[in-house]
N, C-alpha and C positions, 0 to 999 in steps of 0.2 A: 402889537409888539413883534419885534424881528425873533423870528426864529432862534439866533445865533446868540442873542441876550438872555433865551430862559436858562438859566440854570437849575433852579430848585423847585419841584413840583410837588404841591399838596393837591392829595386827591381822597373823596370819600363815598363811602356808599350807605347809604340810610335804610338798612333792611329792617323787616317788619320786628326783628327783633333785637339786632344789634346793630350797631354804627360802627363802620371800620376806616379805620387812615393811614392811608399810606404816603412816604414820605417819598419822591423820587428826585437823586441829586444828581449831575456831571459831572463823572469823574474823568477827565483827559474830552476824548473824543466820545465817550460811553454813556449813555446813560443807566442809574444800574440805580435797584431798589434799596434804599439803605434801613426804615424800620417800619415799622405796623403798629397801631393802636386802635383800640377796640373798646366799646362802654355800649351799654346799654340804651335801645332807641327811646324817644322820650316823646311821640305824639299823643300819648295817653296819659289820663289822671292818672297821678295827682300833679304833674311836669305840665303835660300840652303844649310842649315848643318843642320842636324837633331840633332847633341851635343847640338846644342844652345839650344831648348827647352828640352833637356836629365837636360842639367846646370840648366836651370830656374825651371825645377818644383824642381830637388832636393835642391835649392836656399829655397824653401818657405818651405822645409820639413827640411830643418837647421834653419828655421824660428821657425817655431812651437816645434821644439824637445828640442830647444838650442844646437844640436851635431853638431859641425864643421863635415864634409864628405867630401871637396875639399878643395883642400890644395891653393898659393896664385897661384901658375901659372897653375891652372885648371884640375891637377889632382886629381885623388881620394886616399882619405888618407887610408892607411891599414897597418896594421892591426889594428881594433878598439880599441880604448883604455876605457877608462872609461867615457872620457869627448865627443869623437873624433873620426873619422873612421868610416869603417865598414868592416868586417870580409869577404862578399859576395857581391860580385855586378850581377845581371844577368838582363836581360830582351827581351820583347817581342814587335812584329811591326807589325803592317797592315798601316803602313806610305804609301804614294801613291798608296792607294788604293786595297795594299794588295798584294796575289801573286794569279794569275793569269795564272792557264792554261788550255789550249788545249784537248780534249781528242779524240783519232785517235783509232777507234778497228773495228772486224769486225763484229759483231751481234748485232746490239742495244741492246737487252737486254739478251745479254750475256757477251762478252767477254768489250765490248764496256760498260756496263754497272758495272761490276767488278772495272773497268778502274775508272771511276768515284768514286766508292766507297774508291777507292785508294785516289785518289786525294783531296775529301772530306774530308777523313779523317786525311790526312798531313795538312787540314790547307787552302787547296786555294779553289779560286772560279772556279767553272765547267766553261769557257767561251761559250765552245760549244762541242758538242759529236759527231764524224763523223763517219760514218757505210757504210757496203757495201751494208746495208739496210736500209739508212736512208731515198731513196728518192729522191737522190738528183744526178743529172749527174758529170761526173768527173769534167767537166770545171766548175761546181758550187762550188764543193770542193775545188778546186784550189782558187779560187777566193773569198770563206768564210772564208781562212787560209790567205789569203794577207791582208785581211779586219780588222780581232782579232789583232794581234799583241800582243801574251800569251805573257807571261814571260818565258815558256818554253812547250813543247807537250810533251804529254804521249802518247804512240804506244803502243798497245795491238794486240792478235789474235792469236787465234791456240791451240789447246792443245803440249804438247810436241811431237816430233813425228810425229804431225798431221798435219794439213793445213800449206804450206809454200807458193803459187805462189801469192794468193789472200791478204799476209798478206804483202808482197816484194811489190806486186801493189799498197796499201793503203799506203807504208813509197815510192813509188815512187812518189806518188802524192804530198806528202809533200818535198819531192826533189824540184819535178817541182813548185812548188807556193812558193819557195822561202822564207817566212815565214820572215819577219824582229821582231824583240823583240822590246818592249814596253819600255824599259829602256839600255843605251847606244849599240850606232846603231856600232861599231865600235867592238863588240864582235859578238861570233857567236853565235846563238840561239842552248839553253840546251834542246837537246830531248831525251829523256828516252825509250827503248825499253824493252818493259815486256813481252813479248809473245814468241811462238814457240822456242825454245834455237836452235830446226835443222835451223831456217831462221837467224841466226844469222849474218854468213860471208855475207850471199846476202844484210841484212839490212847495215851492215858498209859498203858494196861496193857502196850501195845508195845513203846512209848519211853521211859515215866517213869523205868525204872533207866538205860539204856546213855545217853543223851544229858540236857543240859539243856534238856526241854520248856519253851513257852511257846506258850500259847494266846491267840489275838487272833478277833475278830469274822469270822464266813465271807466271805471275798472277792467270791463271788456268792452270796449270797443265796438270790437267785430266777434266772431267766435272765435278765429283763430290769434286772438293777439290776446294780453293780460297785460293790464298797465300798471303794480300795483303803485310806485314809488308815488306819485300827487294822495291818496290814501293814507301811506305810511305817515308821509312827511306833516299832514295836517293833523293824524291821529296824536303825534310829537307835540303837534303846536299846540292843540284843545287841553293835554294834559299837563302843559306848563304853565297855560293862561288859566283855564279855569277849575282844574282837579286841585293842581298843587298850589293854588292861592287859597283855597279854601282849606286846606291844612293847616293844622295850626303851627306856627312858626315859618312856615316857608317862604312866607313873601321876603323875611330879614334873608333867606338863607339865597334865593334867589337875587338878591342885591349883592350879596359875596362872590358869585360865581363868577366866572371867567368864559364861561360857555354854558348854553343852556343846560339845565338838570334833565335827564335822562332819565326815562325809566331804567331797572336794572336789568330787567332780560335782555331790552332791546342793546342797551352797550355791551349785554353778552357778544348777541348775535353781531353788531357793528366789528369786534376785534376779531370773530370767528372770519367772519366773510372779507376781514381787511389781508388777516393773513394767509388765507386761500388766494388771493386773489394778487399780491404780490410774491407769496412761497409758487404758486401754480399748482397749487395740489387739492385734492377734494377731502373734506374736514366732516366729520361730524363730532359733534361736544353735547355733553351730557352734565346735566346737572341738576343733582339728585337732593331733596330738600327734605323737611319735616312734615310738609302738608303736597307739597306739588312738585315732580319730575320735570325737566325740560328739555327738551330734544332737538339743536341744534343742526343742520346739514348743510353742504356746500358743494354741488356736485355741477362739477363744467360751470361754474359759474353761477349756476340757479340757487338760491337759499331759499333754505325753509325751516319755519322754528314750530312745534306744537309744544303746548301743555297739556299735562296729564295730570288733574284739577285735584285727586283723590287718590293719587300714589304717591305717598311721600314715608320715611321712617320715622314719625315721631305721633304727629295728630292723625295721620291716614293710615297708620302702621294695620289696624284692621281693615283696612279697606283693599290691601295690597292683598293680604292672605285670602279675604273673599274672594277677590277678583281672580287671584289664580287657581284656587282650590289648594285644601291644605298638602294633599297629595305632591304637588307642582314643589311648597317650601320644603317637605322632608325628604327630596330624591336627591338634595345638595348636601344633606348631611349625614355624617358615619356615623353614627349611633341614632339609635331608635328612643325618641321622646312620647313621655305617655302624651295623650291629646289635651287632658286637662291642665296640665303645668304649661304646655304650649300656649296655651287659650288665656293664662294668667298673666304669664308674660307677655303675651300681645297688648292686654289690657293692662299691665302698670306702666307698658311704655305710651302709652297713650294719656295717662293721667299723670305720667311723672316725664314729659317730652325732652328735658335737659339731663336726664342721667344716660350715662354711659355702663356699658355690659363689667361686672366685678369679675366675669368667669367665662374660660375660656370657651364654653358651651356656650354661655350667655352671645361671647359674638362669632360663635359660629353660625348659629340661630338668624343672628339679623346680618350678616353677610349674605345668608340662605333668601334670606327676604326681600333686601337689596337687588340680589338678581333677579328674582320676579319681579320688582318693579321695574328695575332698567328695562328688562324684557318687554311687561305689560307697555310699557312709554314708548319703545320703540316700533312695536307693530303697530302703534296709533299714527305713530309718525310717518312710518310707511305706508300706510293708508292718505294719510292727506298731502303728502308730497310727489304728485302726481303731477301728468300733462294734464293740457286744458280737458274737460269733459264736453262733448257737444259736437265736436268735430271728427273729420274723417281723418286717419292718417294712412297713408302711404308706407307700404311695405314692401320690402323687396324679396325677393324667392326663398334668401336661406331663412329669414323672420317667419315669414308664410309657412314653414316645415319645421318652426321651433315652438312647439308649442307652449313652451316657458315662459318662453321670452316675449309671445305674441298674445300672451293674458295675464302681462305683467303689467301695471302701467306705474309702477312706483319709481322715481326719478334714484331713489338710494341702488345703490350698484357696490357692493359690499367686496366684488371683486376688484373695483378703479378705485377703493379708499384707499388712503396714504397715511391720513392722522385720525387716530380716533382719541379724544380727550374727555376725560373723567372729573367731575367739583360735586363738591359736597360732600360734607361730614365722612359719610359712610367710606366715599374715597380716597378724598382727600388725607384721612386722617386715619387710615386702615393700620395698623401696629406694625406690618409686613407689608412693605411695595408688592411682594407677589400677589397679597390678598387682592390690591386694586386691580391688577392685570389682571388676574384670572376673575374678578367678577365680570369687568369688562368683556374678557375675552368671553364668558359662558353663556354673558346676558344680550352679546350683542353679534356675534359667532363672524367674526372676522373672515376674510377670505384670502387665500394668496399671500402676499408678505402685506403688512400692515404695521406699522408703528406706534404704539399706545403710551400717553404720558398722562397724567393729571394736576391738576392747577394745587397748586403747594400750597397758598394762603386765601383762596378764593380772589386774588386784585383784579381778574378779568374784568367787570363791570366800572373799576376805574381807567386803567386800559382802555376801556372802551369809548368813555368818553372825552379820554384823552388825547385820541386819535382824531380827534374832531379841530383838536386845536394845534397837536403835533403829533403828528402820525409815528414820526421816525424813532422819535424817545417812546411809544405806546408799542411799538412792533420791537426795539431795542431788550426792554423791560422783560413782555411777553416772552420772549426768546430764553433770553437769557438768566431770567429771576421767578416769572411765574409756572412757565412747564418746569413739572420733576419731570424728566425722560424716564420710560420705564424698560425700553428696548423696544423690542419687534417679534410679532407673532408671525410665525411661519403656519400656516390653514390650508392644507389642498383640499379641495372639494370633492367630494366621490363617497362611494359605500363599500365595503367590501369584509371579508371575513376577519374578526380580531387576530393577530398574530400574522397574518399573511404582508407581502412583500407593500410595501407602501412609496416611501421616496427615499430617496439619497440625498446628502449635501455633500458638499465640495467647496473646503474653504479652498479658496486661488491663491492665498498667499504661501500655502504652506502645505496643500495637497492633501490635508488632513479630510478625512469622508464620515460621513457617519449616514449609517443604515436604520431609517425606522421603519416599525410596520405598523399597521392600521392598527389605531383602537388605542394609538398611546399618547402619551402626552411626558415631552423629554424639554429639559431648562440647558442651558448651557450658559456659563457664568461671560456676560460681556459686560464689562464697563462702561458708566457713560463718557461720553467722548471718543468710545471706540465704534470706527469703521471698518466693514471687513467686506471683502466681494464674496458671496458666492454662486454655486452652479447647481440650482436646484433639479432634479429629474425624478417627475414620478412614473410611476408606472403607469399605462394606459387609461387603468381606469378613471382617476386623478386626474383634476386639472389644478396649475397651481398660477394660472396668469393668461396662457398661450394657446389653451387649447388641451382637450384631455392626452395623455402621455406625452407634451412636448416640454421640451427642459426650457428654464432661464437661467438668466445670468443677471445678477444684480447687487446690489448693496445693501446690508445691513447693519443698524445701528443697535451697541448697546444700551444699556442704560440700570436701572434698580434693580430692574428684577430680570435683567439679560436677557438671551434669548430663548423663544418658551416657543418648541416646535409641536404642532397638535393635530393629530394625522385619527382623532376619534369621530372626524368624517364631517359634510354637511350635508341635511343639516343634523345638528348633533342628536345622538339619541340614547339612552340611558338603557339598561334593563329594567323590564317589566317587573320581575319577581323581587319584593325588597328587599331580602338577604342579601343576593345578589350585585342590586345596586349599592347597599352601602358599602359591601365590599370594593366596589368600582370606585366606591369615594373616598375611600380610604388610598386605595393603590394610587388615584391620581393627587393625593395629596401628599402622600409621599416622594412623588415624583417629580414636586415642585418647591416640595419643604413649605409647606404652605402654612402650618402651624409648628408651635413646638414639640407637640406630641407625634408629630409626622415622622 
């Protein structure tokens, strides 16, 4: 279909728990979102057709719109007419819990680790990463692959050329443990070989009978090269042919589509990296769930997405608290909670996953918790978004004499971020825009000027697969209907005494200056749609862009929650004594009006 003929796009996303649809119409030259409807996913007893909640949400989106989209015997009407239809149908799934695989290589953090980055990035969840160096004896490997039950295994290992007996041994082990799939037991389980091309004949002599092999381009190559896009692209194809046919309903729902069904993360990460990559600016997005975190990045062009499997607000809600210690949850909040009422409330939100906080304590509480998991999710991320492992790199004199910088190898550079974006529940849906920014800002500690919005209705993941089919209405949308703008954080980085001389601003239009000092955190009310220049100058110890004590000049946008200047240092650090700090959180939340009692 020509481009210039879509007018009205239906788009939906089939989450493990609800089904959402969005409606997107032309209006002049624009493309712009007109309504949203939502129902219940429906892969499980007593329904088991995932159509049925595809039908119900876009039921209430012919509700709100008044455009008839299913005709009487339950198909979709097309092409749109004026009253009627719609031009594009596409959408996206993480229904039963998503796709799920495996990952088989020989160097944890190399070829094994590559492997992953693959997989992350098509969309599914790492289950588990098997290495010749993991650790672990054959008959445990055998016996950890009968346990998982992926949705399909990824096989890595070798440069071309290079390593063949050792990579034949790690795809014989998956031979031997027989490996059954997670969804219809009655197919063979999709395993993907990405490695060595010379071990090729030896791997289908392995696997050719007990699995459905498929072979894609070597992952590395060489040491110094990573290929993953042949990986990604086929991880996409296994989970349309043979994941999501085994589901029930989706082969009718695949016959509706207009472009392949996508996983949900990966049409995350597709609309992340598309507007990076025509905005020219480096992205990270966040999206924070009931059972799993997602972490999003786009830096010079490199993407990278991790899950963090056991941090989420609802079913992980204890697993957040574990993982930080309880310490880590009570140093974000102003008043002091007995431990046992805390320990209660962690566990009814865990058995009651769909309520929300009656009391304002109640979500300050899981605000407080929220930031340890963004937190926890993001140092995972910066852990695996790394250069190659294996190789030598080349340093030049000032690297060689930085020793920061020269035992860094995390590709996230917090000082080149532009956009950082926020979805899910806890952000999307915060009472107060400030609340989102400032979790953001706490959990994720921005550097320099920085820009922060979050996704208003969650549509990213139709966006995403939107963009597949037209880019220019998915990036229109995006823009325009899915980021709330929340403003811009202003973050010098440095340490110095509370109260002592910090930065200056200088708005340029109007000479207006304002003097902060270290250890504060100041809002300043800007609108969205407002631009303003100014001339930032910290003082020596400070760097805010340029180098410590050199000023810039630049642009800043408002937006919800204006602009929120925070000169309490990086990286941030709280007092030790608890009195103390919740004094500190008190003061800093007043100085953002962060609640009502503030």
């Amino acid at each position: 279909m020509n481009l210039e003929d879509i007018g009205v796009i239906l788009a939906t996303d089939c989450g493990s728990t609800t089904t959402k649809a969005i409606l997107i119409v032309r209006e002049g030259d624009a493309y712009r979102l007109q309504v949203r409807g939502e129902a219940p996913t429906t892969v499980e007893a007593p329904f088991e057709d995932v159509t049925i909640g595809v039908r119900n949400a876009i039921a209430e989106v012919e509700e709100l719109s008044g455009r008839r989209l299913v005709d009487p015997d339950g198909r979709l009407i097309r092409p749109a007419t004026e009253t009627k239809g719609a031009d594009v149908y596409v959408s996206t799934s993480s229904a039963g819990g998503g796709l799920q695989v495996a990952v088989v290589g020989l160097v944890r953090r190399m070829t094994a680790e590559s492997a992953q980055r693959a997989a992350l990035g098509a969309g599914a969840i790492v289950m588990d990463a098997l290495a010749l160096d993991d650790g672990r004896l054959a008959h445990q490997r055998i016996e950890r692959l009968r346990q998982l039950r992926p949705d399909m295994i990824l096989i890595s290992g070798g440069v071309d050329g290079g390593e063949e007996r050792r990579v034949v041994e790690m795809a014989e082990l998956v031979a031997a443990a027989k490996p059954r799939a997670r969804l219809g037991a009655k197919f063979k389980l999709p395993v993907i070989y990405a490695g060595n091309v010379a071990a090729r004949p030896r791997i289908q002599e392995a696997l050719g009978e007990a699995t459905a092999l498929t072979t894609v381009d070597n992952l590395r190559p060489t040491l110094e090269q990573e290929n993953l896009g042949p990986a990604r692209t086929e991880i996409q194809e296994e989970f349309l042919q043979h994941v999501m046919s085994q589901a029930p309903g989706y082969s009718e729902l695949m016959a509706w589509v207009d472009a392949d069904i996508m996983p949900t993360p990966a049409a995350v990460g597709e609309i992340i990296q598309r507007i990076a990559r025509d905005e020219g600016i480096n992205i990270v997005g966040v999206d924070i769930g009931g059972a799993t975190t997602d972490v999003f990045s786009v830096f010079d062009g490199t993407f990278n997405r991790t899950v963090s499997a056991n941090l989420g607000m609802s079913y992980s809600i204890a697993n957040v608290v574990a993982a930080s210690g309880l310490d880590n949850v009570l140093r974000w909040l102003e008043r002091e909670i007995d431990a046992s009422k805390l320990d209660n409330r962690i566990r009814n939100k865990m058995i009651r996953p769909t309520t929300v906080p009656q009391w304002l304590e109640g979500l300050k509480l899981e605000q407080a918790i929220a930031r340890e998991a963004l937190r926890l999710a993001f140092a995972q991320h910066k852990l695996l978004a790394t250069g190659l492992k294996g190789i030598q790199q080349e340093r030049d004199i000032a690297q060689a004499f930085d020793q920061t910088r020269a035992g860094e190898e995390t590709l996230v550079d917090m000082m080149s971020l532009d956009l950082l974006v926020g979805s899910g529940g806890a952000l999307s849906h915060a009472p107060r825009r400030v609340q989102a920014a400032m979790m953001l800002i706490d959990a994720f500690q921005p550097e320099g000027t920085t820009r922060l919005a979050v996704d208003s209705i969650f549509m990213m993941p139709q966006l995403g697969v939107l963009a597949q089919v037209h880019p220019e209405a998915a990036r229109q949308v995006f823009l325009r209907d899915c980021l709330v703008r929340l403003g811009t954080c202003i973050a010098p980085v440095g340490q110095s005494r509370a109260g002592s001389p910090c930065i200056s601003l200088t708005f340029a239009d109007t000479g207006e200056r304002l003097d902060v000092a270290a250890g504060e955190l100041m809002r300043v009310g800007l609108t969205e749609d407002t631009v303003r220049e100014v001339i930032i100058d910290p003082i020596r110890r400070y760097d805010i862009g340029a180098g410590r004590g050199r000023a810039i000049r630049t642009q800043i946008e408002g937006g919800a929650a204006g602009l929120i200047i925070d000169t309490r240092g990086r990286p941030l650090q709280l007092p030790e004594d608890p009195a103390q700090r919740r004094e500190t959180a008190v003061a800093w939340a007043q100085a953002v009006d962060l609640y009502p009692d503030s």
